[in-house]
Structures are given as structure tokens and as C-alpha cells.
N, C-alpha and C positions, 0 to 999 in steps of 0.2 A: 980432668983436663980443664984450666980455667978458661974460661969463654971472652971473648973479646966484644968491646965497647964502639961500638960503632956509632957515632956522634954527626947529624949530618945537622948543618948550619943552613939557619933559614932564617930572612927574615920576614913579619908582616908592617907595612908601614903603616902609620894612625895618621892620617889628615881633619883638621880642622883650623877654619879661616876664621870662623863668628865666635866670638868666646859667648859666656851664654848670659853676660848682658850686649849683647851686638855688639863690644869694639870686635874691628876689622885686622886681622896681619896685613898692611898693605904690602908687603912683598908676595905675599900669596892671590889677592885680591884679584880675579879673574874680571875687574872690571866691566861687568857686563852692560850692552846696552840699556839706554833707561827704559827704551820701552816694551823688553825685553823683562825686564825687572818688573816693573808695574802691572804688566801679564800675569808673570808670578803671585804677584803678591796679590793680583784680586783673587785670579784661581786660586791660593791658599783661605783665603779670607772665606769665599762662597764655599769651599768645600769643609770647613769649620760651621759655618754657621747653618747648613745644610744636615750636619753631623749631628748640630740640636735639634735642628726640627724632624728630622726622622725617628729619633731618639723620643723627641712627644706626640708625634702619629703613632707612632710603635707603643707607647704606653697608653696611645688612646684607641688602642685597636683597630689604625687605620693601616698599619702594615704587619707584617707579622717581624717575625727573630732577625736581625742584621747583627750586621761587625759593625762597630765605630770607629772613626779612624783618627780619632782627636790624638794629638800630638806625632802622627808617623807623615803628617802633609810632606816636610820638608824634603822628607826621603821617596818619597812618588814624585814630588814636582821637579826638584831640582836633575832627578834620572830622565824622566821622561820627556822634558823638555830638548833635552840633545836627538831624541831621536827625526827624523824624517816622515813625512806621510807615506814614501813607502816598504820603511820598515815594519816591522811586527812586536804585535804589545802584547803579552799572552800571560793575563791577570790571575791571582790568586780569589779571593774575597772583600777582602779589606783595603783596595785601591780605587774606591772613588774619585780623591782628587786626580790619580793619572788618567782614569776613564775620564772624567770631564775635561780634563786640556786636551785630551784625543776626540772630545767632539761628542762623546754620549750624552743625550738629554737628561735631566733632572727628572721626566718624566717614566723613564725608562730606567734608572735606576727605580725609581718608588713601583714602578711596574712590577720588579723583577722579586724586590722584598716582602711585596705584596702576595708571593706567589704566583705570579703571573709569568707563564714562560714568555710572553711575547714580548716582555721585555727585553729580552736577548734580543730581538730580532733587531734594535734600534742601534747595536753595536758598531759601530765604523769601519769602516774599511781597514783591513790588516789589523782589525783590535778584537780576540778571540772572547767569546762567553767568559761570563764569572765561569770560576772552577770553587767548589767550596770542598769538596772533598782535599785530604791535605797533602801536595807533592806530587798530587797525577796531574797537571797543567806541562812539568817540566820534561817528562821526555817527548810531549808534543812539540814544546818549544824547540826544543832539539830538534824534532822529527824537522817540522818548517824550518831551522835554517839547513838542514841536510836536504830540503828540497830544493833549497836558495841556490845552494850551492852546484845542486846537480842541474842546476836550468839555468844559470849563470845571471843570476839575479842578485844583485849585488848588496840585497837589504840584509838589515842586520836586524837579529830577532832580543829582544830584551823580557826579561820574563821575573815574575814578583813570586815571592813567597816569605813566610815568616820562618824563625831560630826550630820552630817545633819542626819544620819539613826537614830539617837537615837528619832527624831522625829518624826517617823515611825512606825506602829504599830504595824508591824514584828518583831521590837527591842524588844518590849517587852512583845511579845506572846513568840517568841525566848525564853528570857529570864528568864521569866516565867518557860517555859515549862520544861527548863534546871536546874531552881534551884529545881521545885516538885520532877524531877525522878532525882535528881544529875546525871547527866551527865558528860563524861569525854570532857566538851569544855569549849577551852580557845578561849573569846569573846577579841578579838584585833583591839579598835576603834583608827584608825588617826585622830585627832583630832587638823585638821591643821587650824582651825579658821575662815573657812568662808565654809557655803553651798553654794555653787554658790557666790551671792550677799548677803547672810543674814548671818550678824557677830553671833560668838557663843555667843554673849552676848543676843541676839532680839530671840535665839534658846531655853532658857529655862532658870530660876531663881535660878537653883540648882549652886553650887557654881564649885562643880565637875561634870564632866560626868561618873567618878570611882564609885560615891556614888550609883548612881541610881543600880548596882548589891545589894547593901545594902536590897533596899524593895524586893528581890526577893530570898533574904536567903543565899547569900552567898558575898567570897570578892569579893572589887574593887580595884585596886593601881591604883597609878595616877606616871607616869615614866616621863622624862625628853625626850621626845620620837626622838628629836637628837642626844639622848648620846647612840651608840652603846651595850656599856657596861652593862648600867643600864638598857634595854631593854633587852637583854640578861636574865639577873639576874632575873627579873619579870617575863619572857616568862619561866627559866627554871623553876622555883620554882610553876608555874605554871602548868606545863605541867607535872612537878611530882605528884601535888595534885590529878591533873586527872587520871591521870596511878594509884596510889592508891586508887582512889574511892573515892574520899574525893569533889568529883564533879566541878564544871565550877569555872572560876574566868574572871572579866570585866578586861583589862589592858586598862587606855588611856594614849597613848600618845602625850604627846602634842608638836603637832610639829606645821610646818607654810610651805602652798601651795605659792611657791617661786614664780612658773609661774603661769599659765592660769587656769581655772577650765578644762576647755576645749578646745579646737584651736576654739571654737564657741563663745569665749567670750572674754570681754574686761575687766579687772581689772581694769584698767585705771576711769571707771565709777562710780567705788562704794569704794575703797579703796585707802589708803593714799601712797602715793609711802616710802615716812619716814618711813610705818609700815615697808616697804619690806626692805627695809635698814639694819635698826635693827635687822632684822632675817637673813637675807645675816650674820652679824655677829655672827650669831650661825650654822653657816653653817654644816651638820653633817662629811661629807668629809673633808671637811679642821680640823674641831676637832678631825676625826678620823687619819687623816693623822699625826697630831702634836703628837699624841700618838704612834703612831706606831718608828717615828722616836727615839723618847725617850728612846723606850723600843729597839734602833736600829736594828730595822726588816725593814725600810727601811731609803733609803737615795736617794740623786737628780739621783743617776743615773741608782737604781732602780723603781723608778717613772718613769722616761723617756722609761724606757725600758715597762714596765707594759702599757703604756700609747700607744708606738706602737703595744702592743700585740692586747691592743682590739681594736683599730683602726682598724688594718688589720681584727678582726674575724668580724667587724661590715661591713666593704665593701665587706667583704664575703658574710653575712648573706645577705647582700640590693643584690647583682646581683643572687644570690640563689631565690631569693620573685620574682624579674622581670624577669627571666628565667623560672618561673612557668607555665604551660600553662593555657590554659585559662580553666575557670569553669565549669563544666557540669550544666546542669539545672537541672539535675537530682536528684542532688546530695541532693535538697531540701528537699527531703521525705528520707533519709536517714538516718538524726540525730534526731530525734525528740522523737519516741520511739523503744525503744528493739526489739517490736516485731511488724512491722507496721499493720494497723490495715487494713479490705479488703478495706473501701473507701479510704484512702489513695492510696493503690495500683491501684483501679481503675484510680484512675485523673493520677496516674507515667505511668500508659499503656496511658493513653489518650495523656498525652503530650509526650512520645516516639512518639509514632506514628505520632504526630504534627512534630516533628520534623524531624523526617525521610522522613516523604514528606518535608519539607522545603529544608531538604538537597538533597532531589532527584533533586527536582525541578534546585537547584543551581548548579549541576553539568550535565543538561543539556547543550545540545551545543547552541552557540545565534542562534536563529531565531527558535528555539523550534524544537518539533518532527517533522521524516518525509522529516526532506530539509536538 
């Protein structure tokens, strides 16, 4: 019996405004305010130049393992930027630049990389913990806008991940879950080209990773995810839909992890230095930078000056993190839940009290009691 071909028509649209030396499409050109723009592009600048100095604490063993985020700015700032203070941000790893437009200290990130949980603790209102494990951040997200929803709260939850989490089974319980009850979440995948060591090509057969919102009932755009602009324009359009009820939308964008996965890894083993070349010339800073001049909101000697601004707040930010005192032990049964549970509390009186003999002990005179 021959079997029938069932062919179902879909399309995913490609947006981009900035070509990637910054001419502009002005028909597309979301015009945005200047000082709106200028925002952006310092928050880009400081979370680039922030990217290197962690990157040489981290080799000088002043923090330990991070993500780098050099060249994915464009696709954190230009999403993030649409959102509201009381919407929800609910980050993956590798989104510094949207942690700092949402208000996280510099110190608090270097806290966190340092291993230091209390760096969490410095996180904003409505902007959830790093999540570093890969794709368990998103059915949280979900969880929060299904709570939005059921309290009649009208915020709209936006949530980050990279191309490796779509192979994840959370991506698509997530996503699932988000297109049955529409949900107001805008799913924002970096899709900088490599998991770790495994190219997006060896990651899935789908041509996009936009489409895959397709089988879960709602849109995907596929953005230019270095062009500030066109990120912008997808993220807002997005983030309307949801505020309307009109439920979740996928954005990928495609951008390209400049540096390391991690200070743990070696690029150098698995990837072609050409590829990184190539993409150095779509650098989203320098395209955003060619535009801005254009539109003359800046020029060499407002870079200069912007460039020692965050300079100074970064050597601020680094002797603020080492002037920290040191960590409580304590402090571990803390974060974990609302309301800590009684064993919990028993092991925090047990190890108090470990400790307080420790330190009795140490401020003993030498040669112990009695002499």
C-alpha cells in the first residue's frame, strides 16, 4: 500500500537591520531613542571589557572557571533591554551583559565566579540565580510566568539559554508546557555555534533552531543575533505578544562564542581558528559602534572618554570583591529554601557549634589552659 506524503508549509523568518560592517536598512531601522542607544552601547562596551578582566583574574587565580561572553553582547542587550522592572529575567550562565542592565553589581558577579554563593544574593528583583547546569533554568521560567498568570500579574518572564539546551529535555517540556497554557515567555536561545566541543551542525538535522517552537504551537524568528537592532525588534514584538496573551515566542540568535566555552577549555582542539576570524568580522560592538557614529551619537572622543568611564567602575568593582571579607559557613543553609526545613537547622546548630569550639580553641594562649 503506498504511503502518503504529507507536506506541511512553514515558514521561519531571518531579521537583520545592521549588516556587519553597520550600514543600517532604514526601512527597518527601529529608530531608537539616543539615549536609549547610548545606554546600550556603554552596557555593551563595560560588559566586553569586564569579559577581559575576568578572563585575567581567572588566569591569575583570583576567580576560578567562568563562561565568556565576548561577542553574544548584542543578543542579551538588545532582548533585555524591552523587558520592564517587573517582569522576570531567568539567566542561564553566560548573560552578564543582561545581568548588568538588570542592575547586578560587578562585584557580585566576580563573587559568584569566585565561588562564592553570596554572590547570588546581590541579584535584583525578579532576576533569578545563574543557573549553570544546562536547560533546568527553563521549566522554572515557565513555572513563573504560570504563576503570573495564575495571580493576574501581568509580567512577562524572558529566559536565556544557548543551541546545546535545545538538546535537553527541559527545552522541550519547557516548551511544551508554554505553548498548551500560552504563557507570557519569550524563550531567548544564543545560538553561538558550538556546545562545548559539538558544532550545531552534529546537534540536530532541523535546519533552524526557530522552527522547533513550530511543533509546540507557536512562533520562532531566527535574528541576526550580532545585530543589536534586529534583536531589539524581535525581542520587542515579542514581548508584546506576551503582554497581550497571545503567549510564548522562540528567538534564536545566531551569534558565534568568540572565546572559550569556559576558562576550562581549549578551543584550540576542536575548532578551526578561520571559523573565529570570520566572525571577529561581525563583531557586534564594532557593528554597533559604526552605527552609532553615523547616527553621530558618538565619535573618537566620546569613546575615549566612555572607555575610561568603565575602566575606572571595573577597578572599582575588582577591589570592592577583594576587600570582601571572608565567607561564613553558615551562610550555606541559608539560600536554599524560604523556609529552612528542622534538619537543616539541626546540621546549622551542629556546625555553629563546631565552630565556635574551633574558634575557642584558636584564641587560646600557646601552651593551652592553666600556664
Amino acid at each position: 500500500m503506498p504511503r502518503a506524503t504529507i507536506h506541511l508549509p512553514y515558514t521561519v523568518e531571518h531579521l537583520s537591520i545592521l549588516d556587519a560592517e553597520g550600514n543600517v536598512d532604514a526601512a527597518l531601522d527601529p529608530n531608537l531613542d539616543a539615549a536609549l542607544l547610548l545606554k546600550l552601547y556603554r552596557t555593551m562596551l563595560l560588559a566586553r571589557r569586564l569579559d577581559e578582566r575576568m578572563l585575567a583574574l581567572q588566569r591569575q587565580g583570583r576567580i576560578g572557571t567562568f563562561g565568556p561572553i565576548k561577542g553574544q553582547e548584542a543578543a542579551q542587550l538588545g532582548s533585555i533591554c524591552v523587558l520592564r522592572d517587573t517582569d522576570w529575567m531567568v539567566p542561564a550562565f553566560r548573560e552578564a551583559a543582561a545581568l548588568l542592565w538588570r542592575g547586578t553589581r560587578i562585584e557580585d558577579l566576580l563573587l559568584f565566579w569566585a565561588g562564592r554563593e553570596e554572590g547570588q544574593a546581590g541579584a535584583t528583583e525578579r532576576t533569578l540565580p545563574i543557573a549553570v547546569p544546562v536547560a533546568t533554568q527553563l521549566p522554572h521560567a515557565v513555572g513563573i510566568a504560570w504563576g503570573a498568570r495564575y495571580k493576574h500579574d501581568p509580567a512577562v518572564v524572558m529566559t536565556y539559554f544557548g543551541d546545546g539546551a535545545t538538546s535537553e529535555g527541559e527545552f522541550h517540556e519547557a516548551l511544551n508546557f508554554a505553548g498548551v497554557m500560552q504563557l507570557p515567555v519569550v524563550f531567548v536561545c544564543q545560538n553561538n555555534q558550538w556546545a562545548i566541543s559539538t558544532p550545531r551542525a552534529k546537534q540536530t538535522r532541523a535546519q533552524t533552531l526557530a522552527q522547533k517552537a513550530l511543533a509546540y504551537g507557536f512562533p520562532g524568528i531566527q535574528v541576526d543575533g550580532n545585530d543589536i537592532l534586529a534583536v531589539y525588534v524581535a525581542a520587542h514584538e515579542a514581548v508584546a505578544r506576551a503582554r497581550s496573551g497571545d503567549g510564548p515566542t522562540l528567538i534564536e540568535c545566531v551569534t558565534y562564542r568568540l572565546s572559550v566555552h569556559t576558562t576550562a577549555d581549549d578551543p584550540l582542539r576542536y575548532r578551526d581558528e578561520t571559523e573565529v576570524r570570520q566572525w571577529e568580522a561581525r563583531d557586534p560592538l564594532l557593528r554597533f559602534t559604526t552605527y552609532l557614529e553615523g547616527r553621530a551619537l558618538l565619535d573618537p572622543a566620546r569613546r575615549a572618554a566612555l572607555e575610561g568611564e568603565v575602566r575606572d567602575e571595573i577597578k572599582t568593582a575588582v577591589e570592592r570583591f577583594e576587600a570582601a571579607p571572608p565567607p561564613d559557613p553558615l551562610d550555606m543553609f541559608d539560600h536554599l529554601y524560604a523556609q529552612r526545613p528542622p534538619e537543616l537547622s539541626a546540621q546549622r546548630q551542629e556546625l555553629a557549634a563546631a565552630l565556635s569550639a574551633i574558634s575557642h580553641r584558636t584564641a587560646e594562649p600557646a601552651g593551652g589552659k592553666g600556664r
